[in-house]
C-alpha positions in Angstrom: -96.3 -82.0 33.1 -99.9 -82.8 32.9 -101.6 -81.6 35.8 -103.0 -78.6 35.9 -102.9 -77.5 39.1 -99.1 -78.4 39.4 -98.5 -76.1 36.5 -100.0 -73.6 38.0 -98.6 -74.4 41.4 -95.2 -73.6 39.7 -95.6 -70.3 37.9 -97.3 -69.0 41.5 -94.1 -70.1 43.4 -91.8 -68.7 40.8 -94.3 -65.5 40.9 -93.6 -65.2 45.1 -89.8 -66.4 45.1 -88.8 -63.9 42.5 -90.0 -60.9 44.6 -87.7 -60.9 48.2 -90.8 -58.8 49.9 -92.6 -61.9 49.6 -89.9 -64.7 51.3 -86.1 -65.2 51.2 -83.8 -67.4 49.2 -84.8 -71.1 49.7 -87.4 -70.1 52.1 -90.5 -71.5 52.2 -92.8 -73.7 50.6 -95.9 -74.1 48.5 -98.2 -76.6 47.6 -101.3 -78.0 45.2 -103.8 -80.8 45.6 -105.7 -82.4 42.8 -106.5 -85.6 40.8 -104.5 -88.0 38.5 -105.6 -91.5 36.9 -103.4 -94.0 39.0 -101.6 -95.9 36.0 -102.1 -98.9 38.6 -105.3 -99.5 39.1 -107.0 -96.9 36.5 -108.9 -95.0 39.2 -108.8 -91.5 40.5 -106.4 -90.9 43.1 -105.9 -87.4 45.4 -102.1 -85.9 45.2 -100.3 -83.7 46.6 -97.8 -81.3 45.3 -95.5 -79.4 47.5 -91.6 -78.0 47.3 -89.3 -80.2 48.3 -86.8 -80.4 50.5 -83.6 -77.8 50.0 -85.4 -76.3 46.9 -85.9 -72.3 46.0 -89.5 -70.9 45.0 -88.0 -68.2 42.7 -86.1 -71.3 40.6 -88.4 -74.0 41.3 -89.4 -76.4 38.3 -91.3 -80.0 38.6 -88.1 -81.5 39.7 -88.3 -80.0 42.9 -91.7 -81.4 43.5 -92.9 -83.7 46.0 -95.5 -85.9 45.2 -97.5 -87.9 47.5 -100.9 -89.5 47.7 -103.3 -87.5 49.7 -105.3 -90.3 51.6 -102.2 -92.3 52.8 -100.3 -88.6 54.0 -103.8 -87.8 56.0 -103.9 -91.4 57.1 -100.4 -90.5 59.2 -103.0 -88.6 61.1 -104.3 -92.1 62.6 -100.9 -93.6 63.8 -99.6 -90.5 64.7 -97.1 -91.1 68.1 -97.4 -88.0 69.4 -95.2 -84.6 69.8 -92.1 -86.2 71.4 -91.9 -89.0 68.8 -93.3 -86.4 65.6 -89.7 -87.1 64.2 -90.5 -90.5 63.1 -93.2 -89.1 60.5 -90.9 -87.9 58.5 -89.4 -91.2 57.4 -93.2 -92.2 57.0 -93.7 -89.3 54.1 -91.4 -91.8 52.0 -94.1 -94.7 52.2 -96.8 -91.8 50.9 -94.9 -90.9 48.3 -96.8 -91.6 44.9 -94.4 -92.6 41.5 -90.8 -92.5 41.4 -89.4 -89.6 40.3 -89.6 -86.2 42.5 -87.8 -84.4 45.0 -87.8 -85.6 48.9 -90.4 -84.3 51.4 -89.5 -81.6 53.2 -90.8 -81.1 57.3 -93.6 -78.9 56.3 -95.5 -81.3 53.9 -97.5 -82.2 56.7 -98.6 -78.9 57.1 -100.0 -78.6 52.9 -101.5 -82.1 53.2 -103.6 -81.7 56.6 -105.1 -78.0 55.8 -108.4 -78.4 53.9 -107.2 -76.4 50.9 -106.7 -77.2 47.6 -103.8 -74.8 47.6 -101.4 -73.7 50.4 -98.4 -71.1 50.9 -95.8 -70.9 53.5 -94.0 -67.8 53.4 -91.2 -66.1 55.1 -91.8 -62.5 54.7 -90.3 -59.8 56.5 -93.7 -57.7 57.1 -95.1 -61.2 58.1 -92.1 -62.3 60.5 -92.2 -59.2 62.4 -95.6 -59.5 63.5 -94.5 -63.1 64.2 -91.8 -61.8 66.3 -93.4 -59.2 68.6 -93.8 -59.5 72.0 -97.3 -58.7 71.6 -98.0 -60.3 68.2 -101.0 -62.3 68.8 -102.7 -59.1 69.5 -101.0 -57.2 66.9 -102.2 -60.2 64.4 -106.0 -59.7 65.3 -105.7 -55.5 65.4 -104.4 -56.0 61.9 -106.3 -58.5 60.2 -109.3 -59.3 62.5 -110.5 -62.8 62.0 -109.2 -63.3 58.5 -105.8 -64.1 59.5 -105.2 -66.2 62.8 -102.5 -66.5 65.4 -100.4 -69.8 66.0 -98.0 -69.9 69.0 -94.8 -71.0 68.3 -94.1 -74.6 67.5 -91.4 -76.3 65.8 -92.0 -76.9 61.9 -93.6 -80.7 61.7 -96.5 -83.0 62.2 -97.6 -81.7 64.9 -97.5 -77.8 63.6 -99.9 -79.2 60.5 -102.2 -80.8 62.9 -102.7 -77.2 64.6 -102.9 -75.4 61.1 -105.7 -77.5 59.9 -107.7 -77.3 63.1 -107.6 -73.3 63.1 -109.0 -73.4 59.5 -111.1 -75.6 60.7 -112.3 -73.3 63.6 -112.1 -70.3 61.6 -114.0 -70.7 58.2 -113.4 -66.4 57.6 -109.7 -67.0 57.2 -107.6 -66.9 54.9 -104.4 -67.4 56.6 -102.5 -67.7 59.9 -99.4 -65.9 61.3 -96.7 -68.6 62.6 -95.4 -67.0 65.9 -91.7 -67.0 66.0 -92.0 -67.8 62.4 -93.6 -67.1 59.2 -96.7 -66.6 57.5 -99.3 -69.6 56.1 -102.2 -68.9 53.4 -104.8 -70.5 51.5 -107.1 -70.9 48.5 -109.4 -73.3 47.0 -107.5 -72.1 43.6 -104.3 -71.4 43.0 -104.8 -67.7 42.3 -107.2 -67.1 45.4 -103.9 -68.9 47.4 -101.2 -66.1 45.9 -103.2 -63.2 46.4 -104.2 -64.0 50.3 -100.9 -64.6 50.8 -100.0 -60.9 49.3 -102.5 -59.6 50.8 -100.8 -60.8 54.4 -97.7 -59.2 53.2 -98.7 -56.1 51.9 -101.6 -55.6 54.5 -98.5 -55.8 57.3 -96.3 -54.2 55.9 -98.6 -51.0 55.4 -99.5 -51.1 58.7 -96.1 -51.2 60.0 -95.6 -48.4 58.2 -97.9 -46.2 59.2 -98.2 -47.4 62.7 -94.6 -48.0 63.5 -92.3 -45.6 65.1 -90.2 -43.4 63.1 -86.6 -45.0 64.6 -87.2 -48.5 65.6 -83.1 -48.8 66.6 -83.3 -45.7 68.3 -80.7 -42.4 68.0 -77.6 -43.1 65.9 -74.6 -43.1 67.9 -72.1 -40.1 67.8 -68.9 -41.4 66.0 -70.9 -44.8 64.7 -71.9 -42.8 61.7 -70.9 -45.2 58.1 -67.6 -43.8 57.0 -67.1 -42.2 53.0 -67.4 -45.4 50.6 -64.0 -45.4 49.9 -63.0 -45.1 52.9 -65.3 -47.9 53.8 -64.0 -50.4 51.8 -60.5 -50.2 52.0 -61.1 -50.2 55.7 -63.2 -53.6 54.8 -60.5 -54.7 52.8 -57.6 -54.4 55.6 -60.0 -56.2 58.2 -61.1 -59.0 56.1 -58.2 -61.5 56.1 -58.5 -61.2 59.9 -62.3 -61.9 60.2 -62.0 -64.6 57.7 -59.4 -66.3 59.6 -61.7 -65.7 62.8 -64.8 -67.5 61.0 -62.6 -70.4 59.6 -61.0 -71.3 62.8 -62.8 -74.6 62.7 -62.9 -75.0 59.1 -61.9 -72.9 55.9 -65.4 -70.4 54.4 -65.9 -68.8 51.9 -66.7 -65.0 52.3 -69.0 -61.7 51.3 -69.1 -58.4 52.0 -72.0 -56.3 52.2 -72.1 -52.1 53.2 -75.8 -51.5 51.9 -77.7 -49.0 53.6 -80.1 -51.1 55.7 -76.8 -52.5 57.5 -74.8 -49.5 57.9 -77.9 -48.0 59.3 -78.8 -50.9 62.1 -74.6 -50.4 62.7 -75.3 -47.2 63.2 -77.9 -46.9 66.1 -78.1 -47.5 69.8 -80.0 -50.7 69.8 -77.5 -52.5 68.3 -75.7 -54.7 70.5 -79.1 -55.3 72.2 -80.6 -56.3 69.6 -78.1 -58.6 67.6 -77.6 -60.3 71.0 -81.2 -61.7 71.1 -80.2 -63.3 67.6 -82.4 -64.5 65.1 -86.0 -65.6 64.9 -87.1 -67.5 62.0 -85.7 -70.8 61.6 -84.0 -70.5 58.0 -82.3 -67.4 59.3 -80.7 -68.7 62.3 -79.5 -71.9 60.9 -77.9 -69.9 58.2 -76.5 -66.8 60.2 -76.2 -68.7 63.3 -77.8 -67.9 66.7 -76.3 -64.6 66.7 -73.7 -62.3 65.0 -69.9 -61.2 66.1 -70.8 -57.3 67.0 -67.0 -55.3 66.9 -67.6 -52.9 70.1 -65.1 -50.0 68.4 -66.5 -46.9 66.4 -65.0 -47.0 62.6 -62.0 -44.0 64.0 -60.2 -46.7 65.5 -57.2 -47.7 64.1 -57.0 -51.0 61.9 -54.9 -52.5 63.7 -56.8 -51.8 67.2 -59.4 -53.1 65.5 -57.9 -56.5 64.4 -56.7 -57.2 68.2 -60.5 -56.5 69.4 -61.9 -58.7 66.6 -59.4 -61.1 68.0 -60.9 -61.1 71.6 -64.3 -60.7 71.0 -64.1 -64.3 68.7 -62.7 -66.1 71.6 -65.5 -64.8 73.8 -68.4 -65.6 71.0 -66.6 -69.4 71.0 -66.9 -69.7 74.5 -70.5 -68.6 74.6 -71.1 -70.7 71.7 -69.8 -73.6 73.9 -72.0 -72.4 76.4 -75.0 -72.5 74.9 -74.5 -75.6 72.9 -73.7 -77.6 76.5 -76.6 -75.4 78.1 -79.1 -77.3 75.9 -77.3 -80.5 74.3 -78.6 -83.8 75.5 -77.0 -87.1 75.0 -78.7 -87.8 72.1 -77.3 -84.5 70.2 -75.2 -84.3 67.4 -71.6 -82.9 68.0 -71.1 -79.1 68.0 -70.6 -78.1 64.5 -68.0 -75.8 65.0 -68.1 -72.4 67.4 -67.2 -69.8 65.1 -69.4 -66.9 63.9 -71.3 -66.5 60.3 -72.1 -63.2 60.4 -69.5 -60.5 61.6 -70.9 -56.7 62.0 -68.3 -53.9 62.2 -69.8 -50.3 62.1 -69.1 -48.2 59.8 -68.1 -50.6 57.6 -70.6 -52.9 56.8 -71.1 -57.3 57.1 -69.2 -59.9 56.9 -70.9 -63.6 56.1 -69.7 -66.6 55.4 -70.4 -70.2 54.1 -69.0 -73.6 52.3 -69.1 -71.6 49.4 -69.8 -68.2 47.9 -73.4 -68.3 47.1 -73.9 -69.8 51.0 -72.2 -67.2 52.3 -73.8 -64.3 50.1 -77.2 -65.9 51.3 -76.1 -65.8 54.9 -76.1 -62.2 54.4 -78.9 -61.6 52.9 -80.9 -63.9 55.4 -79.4 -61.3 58.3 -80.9 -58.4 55.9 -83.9 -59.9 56.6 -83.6 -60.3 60.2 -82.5 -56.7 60.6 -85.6 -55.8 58.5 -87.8 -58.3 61.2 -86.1 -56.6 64.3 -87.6 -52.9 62.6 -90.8 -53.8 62.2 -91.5 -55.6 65.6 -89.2 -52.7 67.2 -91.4 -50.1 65.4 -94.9 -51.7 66.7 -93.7 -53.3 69.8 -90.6 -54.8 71.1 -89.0 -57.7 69.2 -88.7 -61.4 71.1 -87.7 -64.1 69.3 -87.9 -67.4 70.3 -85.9 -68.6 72.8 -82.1 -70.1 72.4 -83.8 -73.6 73.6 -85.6 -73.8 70.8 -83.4 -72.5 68.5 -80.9 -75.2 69.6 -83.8 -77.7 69.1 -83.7 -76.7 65.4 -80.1 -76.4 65.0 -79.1 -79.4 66.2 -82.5 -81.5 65.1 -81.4 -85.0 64.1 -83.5 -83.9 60.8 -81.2 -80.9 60.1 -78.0 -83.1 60.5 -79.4 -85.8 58.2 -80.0 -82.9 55.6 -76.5 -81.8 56.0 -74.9 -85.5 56.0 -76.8 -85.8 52.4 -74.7 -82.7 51.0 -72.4 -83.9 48.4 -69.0 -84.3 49.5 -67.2 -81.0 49.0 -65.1 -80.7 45.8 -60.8 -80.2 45.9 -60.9 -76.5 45.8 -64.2 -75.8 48.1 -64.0 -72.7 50.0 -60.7 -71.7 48.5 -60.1 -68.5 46.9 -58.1 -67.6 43.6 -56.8 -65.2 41.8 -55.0 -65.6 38.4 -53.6 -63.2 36.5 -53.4 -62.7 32.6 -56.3 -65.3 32.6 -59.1 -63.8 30.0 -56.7 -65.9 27.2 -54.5 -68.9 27.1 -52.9 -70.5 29.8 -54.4 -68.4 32.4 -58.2 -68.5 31.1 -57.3 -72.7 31.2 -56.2 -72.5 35.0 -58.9 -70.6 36.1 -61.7 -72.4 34.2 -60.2 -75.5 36.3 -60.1 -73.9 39.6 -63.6 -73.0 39.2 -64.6 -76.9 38.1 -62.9 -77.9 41.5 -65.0 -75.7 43.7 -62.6 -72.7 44.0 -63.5 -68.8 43.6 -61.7 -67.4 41.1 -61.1 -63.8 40.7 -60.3 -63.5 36.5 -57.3 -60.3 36.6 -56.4 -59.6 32.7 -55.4 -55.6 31.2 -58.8 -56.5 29.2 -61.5 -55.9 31.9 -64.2 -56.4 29.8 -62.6 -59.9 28.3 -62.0 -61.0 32.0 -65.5 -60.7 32.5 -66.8 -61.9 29.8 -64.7 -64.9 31.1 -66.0 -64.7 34.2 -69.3 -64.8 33.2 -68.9 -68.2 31.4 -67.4 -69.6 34.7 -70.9 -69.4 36.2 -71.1 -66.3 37.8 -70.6 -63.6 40.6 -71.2 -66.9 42.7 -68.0 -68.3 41.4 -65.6 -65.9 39.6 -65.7 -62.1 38.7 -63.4 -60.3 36.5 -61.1 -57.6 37.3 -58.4 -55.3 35.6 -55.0 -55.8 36.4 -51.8 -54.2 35.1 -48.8 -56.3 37.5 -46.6 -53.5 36.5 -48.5 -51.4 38.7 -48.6 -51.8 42.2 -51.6 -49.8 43.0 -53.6 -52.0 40.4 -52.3 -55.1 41.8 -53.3 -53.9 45.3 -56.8 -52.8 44.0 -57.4 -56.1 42.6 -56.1 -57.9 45.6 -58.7 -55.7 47.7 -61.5 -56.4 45.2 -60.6 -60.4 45.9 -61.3 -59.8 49.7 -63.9 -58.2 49.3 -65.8 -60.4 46.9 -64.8 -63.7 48.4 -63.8 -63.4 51.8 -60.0 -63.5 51.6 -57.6 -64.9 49.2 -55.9 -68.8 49.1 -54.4 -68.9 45.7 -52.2 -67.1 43.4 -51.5 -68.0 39.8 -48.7 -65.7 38.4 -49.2 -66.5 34.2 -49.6 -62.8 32.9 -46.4 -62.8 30.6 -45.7 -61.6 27.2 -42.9 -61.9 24.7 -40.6 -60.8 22.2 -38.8 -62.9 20.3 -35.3 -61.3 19.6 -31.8 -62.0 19.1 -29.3 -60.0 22.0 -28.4 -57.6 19.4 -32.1 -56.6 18.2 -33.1 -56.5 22.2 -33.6 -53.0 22.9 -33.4 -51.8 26.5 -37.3 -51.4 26.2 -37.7 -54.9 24.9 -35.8 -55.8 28.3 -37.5 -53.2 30.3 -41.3 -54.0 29.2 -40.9 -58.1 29.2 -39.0 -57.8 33.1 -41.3 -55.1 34.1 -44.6 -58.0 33.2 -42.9 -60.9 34.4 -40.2 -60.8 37.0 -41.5 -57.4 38.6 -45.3 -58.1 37.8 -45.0 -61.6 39.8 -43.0 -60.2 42.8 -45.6 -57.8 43.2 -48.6 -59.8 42.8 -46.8 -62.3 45.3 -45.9 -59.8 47.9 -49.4 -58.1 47.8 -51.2 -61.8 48.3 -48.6 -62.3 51.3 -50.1 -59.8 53.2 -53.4 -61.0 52.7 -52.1 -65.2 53.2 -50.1 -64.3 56.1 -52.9 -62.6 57.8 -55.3 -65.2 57.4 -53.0 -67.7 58.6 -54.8 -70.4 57.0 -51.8 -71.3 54.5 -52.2 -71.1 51.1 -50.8 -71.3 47.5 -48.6 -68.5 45.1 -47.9 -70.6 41.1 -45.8 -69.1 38.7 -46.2 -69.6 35.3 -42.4 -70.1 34.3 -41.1 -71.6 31.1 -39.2 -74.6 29.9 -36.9 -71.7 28.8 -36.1 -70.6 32.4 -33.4 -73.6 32.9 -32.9 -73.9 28.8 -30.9 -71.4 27.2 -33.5 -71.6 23.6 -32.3 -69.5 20.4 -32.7 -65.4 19.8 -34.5 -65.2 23.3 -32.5 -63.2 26.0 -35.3 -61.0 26.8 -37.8 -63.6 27.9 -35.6 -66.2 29.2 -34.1 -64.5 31.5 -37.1 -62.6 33.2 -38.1 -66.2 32.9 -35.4 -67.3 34.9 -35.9 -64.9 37.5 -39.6 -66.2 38.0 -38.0 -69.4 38.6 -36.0 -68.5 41.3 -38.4 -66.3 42.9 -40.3 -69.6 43.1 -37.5 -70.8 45.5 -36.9 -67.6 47.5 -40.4 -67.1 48.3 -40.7 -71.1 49.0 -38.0 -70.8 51.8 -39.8 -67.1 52.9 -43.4 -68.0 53.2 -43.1 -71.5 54.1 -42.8 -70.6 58.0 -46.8 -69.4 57.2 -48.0 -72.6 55.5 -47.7 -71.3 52.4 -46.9 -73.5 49.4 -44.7 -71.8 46.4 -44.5 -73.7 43.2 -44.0 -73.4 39.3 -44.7 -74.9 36.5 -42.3 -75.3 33.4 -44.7 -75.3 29.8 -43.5 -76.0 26.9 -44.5 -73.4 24.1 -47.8 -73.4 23.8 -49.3 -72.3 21.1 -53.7 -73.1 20.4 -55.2 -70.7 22.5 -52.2 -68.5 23.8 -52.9 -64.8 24.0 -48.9 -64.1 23.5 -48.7 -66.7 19.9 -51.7 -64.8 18.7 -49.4 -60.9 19.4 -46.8 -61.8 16.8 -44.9 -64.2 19.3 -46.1 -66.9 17.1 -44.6 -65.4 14.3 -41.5 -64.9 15.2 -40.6 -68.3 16.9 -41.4 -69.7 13.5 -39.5 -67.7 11.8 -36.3 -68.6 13.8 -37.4 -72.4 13.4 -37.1 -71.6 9.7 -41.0 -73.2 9.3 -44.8 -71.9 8.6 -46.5 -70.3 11.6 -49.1 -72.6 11.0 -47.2 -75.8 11.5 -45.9 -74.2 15.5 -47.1 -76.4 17.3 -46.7 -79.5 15.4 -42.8 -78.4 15.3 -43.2 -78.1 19.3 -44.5 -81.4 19.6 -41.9 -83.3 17.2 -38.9 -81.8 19.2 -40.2 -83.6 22.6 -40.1 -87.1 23.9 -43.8 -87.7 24.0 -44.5 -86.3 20.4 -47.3 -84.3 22.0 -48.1 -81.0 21.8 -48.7 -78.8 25.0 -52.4 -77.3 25.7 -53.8 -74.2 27.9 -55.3 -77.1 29.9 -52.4 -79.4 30.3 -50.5 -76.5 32.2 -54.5 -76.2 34.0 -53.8 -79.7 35.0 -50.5 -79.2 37.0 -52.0 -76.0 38.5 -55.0 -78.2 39.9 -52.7 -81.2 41.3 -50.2 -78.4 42.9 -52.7 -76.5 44.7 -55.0 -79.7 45.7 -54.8 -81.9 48.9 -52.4 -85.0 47.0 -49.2 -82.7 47.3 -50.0 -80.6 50.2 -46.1 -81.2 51.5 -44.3 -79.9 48.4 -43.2 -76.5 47.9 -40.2 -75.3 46.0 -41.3 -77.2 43.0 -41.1 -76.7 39.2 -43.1 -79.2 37.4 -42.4 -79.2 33.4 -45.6 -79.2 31.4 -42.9 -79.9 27.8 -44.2 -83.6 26.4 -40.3 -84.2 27.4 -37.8 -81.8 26.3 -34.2 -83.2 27.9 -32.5 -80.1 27.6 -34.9 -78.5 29.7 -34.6 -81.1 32.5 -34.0 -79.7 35.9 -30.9 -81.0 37.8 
């Protein structure tokens, strides 16, 4: 980067994003004017550098710039249609665009190019935001900062909005900024550092007034029996509800799932105001089109039994569609896109905590932390005043903007696995570390279960995240572990879509060298491990109803009888048939059982490295070195068999190709004909 002031307009973004006082995730924008030698002509020209569309202060790098010439943005000023036609400058920011690398304009470049400042900030605080929302804001604005910060009405982010902005620094040369009613915050400087520090100032300045002016409970009394129950208690309680509420917000299409009990949420959960105040919705436009107009409020205190609970749940979501009908057909005109789909993003139980959802983990998590922010808004303006937000009109004029559904048509087109959730067991080695590093390339969320907790993190961590997989210990020998885990999956992600059944292990012994522990331990993993891990995700699939997928990890060895192996083959062979039982069981429920039939595999395995290894080449009368050579010589296909081969058939089994076959075993061997299934 050459410019100066772009630098610098970077490093003060990053500054701002990285702090959540200052605005929320993706929220926002900031921009820098100044001079570069047009490569053209070889004259000065005037740019402009502002965020870009869909891009994150806190992250932001010269990528997710826009850069457009100065004097042909303020010459839109001149053609300009007008309010009701404002729409159309947006496709005109492409013909101001200067070079062509960058990120696309987003609706508030207007705004950065028209103000007479060489640097601007647009903020989304939540100090800021609850002045913006207060019934009496305007005068709270001018009580707080006199005539260095001004008061905008509402008006929809766009040409028009910049127009205003750059006429009330016009009219007001004390000012340094201007509080957005409905909306957000908007500073100034004629250098980058002046800009940042007038826009903390804003912040800080509101925030300490709010606190010393507000009221001491905003949300009024807490509500006898509405307290937030013991954190245990509270998450299993989360736990049992969340396959419901999951299925509830993916009624129209699967989502992806958080969970969040923090104390600013149980507290809102807990007061009087509640209901009031969630029904008035959100304010700020990146909340709302995140969380939705307004959240599913459960109407029971936390004693109420689980299952009363889950038939409320169930009645209140048809009511919130049916008002989301409402108000879509109350404001829809011909010219509106179709109703995106009526079910809730945010789902508030008290006692309990917050449910959110999105396409994906890291949408959803946001969605939550967006409605943070709203419930911090709704104290502020509660504490100073009384909090209005704008109006559902308005909203709907936003959420259904032709703009916003062109942003969401440019999406990438979701991945195989988007959305879904899975968990596979023995999967910080091997086989199972293969499958879920797959899963988690095809969009899934994958919950690493291994003995070795810090190894299935570690695993985790490499997968790209909390975003897209954690680690957890599992021992499937235990049911309390399995159930643990199983909760943990819920509660990270949502729900659960997919089970991988690989943990195994093996001992390689003749029937008279088996020992009743050999038999015990290798059963107790395998057969007993998988029907427990099956029968705790049943709960959990059934629940949802949204279908779903249970793999085992079988063997070429369950349907071939291979030398000095009783032990394993036969708890083998039970996984295999377990495969058909539960097939015939779950299928009533949409749920898909299948198995896959490896070969030994040997690079990579967990169970070759324990000694396994060693004693299958000792039977084979050959090195241990030369294992898998030997494997692959004794098939059809001279190949050997890899961790991600059996990945492979995991990923085509669980995708959309062979959504009608269940009962399945698909051999993963390179060909062994003694291990074909009849």
């Amino acid at each position: 980067m050459t410019n100066q002031a772009a630098a610098d307009l970077i490093a003060r973004s990053n500054r701002l994003g990285a702090d959540p006082k200052n605005t929320n995730y993706a929220g926002g924008n900031t921009s820098a004017k100044g001079t570069e030698t047009d490569p053209v002509t070889g004259e000065p020209v005037e740019l402009l550098w502002v965020k870009g569309s869909g891009g994150d202060l806190g992250t932001l790098t010269e990528a997710g710039l826009a850069v457009l010439r100065l004097d042909r943005l303020r010459g839109l000023a001149k053609v300009y249609p007008g309010v009701e036609r404002e729409d159309e400058m947006v496709t005109a920011l492409d013909h101001c665009l200067y070079g062509g690398a960058g990120a696309a304009p987003s609706i508030d470049t207007a705004m950065h190019g028209l103000v007479d400042a060489a640097h601007v900030d647009h903020l989304h605080p939540d100090s800021g935001i609850a002045i913006a929302t207060a019934a009496d804001g305007e005068k709270l604005t001018e009580r707080i900062f006199g005539d260095r910060v001004v008061w905008v009405p509402w008006r929809r982010p766009g040409f028009q909005l910049g127009l205003d902005i750059a006429e009330i620094k016009a009219r007001n040369p004390r000012a340094v900024g201007c509080v957005l009613g409905g909306h957000g915050i908007t500073a100034w400087g004629d250098t980058s550092e002046e800009s940042e520090r007038n826009s903390l100032w804003i912040i800080d300045t509101a925030a300490a007034y709010i606190a010393e002016h507000g009221r001491p409970e905003p949300f009024g009394a807490v509500v006898p029996g509405y307290e937030p129950l013991p954190e245990a208690e509270r998450r299993a309680r989360a736990a049992a509800l969340a396959p419901t509420i999951r299925a509830l917000a993916s009624h129209d299409r699967p989502q992806a799932g958080h969970f969040t009990d923090g104390e600013v949420v149980l507290d809102f959960l807990s007061r009087e105001k509640l209901r009031s105040l969630a029904a008035l919705g959100t304010s700020c436009p990146d909340h709302f089109l995140r969380t939705k107009v307004r959240p599913l409020v459960l109407d029971l205190p936390p004693s109420a039994s689980v299952e009363e609970s889950i038939t409320r749940l169930r009645e209140l979501h048809e009511r919130y569609r049916a008002d989301y009908q409402a108000y879509y057909d109350a404001h829809a005109t011909e010219d509106s896109p179709a109703i995106r789909g009526a079910d809730p993003a945010i789902v508030l139980v008290p006692g309990v905590g917050m449910f959110s959802f999105g396409r994906d983990k890291q949408t959803a998590r946001v969605a939550g932390e967006f409605y943070v922010n709203a419930i911090n808004v709704m104290r502020g303006a509660e504490a100073l005043s009384t909090y209005a937000p704008i109006s559902d009109a308005e909203k709907f004029r936003i959420e259904y903007w032709a703009l916003e559904e062109a942003k969401l048509r440019r999406m990438p087109k979701p991945k195989s696995h988007a959305t879904r959730v899975a968990l596979v067991t023995g999967a910080a080695s091997g086989i199972g570390r293969a499958v879920a590093t797959r899963l988690a390339a095809e969009g899934a969320c994958v919950v690493v279960a291994d003995l070795d907790l810090e190894k299935a993190r570690a695993v985790a961590a490499e997968l790209g995240g909390t975003d897209v997989a954690i680690g957890v210990r599992m021992n499937v020998t235990d049911a309390a572990q399995v159930r643990a885990a199983i909760d943990e999956t819920v509660l990270a992600f949502g729900g659960l879509d997919l089970v991988v059944n690989n943990a195994g292990l093996s001992l390689s012994k003749p029937l008279l060298e088996t020992t009743e522990a050999d038999w015990d331990l290798q059963h107790d993993v395998m057969a007993k491990g998988s029907f427990l891990v099956s029968k705790a995700a049943a709960r959990v699939l059934v629940e949802q109803g949204l279908g779903g997928d249970i793999v085992y990890i079988s063997s070429k060895n369950s349907v071939f009888a291979g030398p000095n192996n009783i032990a394993y083959s036969a708890a083998k062979a039970d996984q295999a048939h377990q495969v058909r039982l539960l097939a015939v069981e779950l299928g009533e429920h949409g749920v898909r059982v299948n198995g896959v039939n490896p070969d030994g595999v040997v690079r990579g395995s967990g169970i070759f490295a324990s000694g396994w290894g060693a004693n299958r080449a000792k039977t084979y009368g050959i090195p241990e070195e030369d294992l898998g050579t030997f494997y692959a010589q004794r098939t059809i296909l001279k190949r050997e068999v890899l961790p991600e081969h059996v990945a492979n058939a995991v990923f085509v089994l669980t995708g959309p190709e062979l959504s009608h076959t269940t009962g399945l075993h698909i051999p993963v061997d390179a060909g062994v004909a003694t291990a074909f299934l009849r």
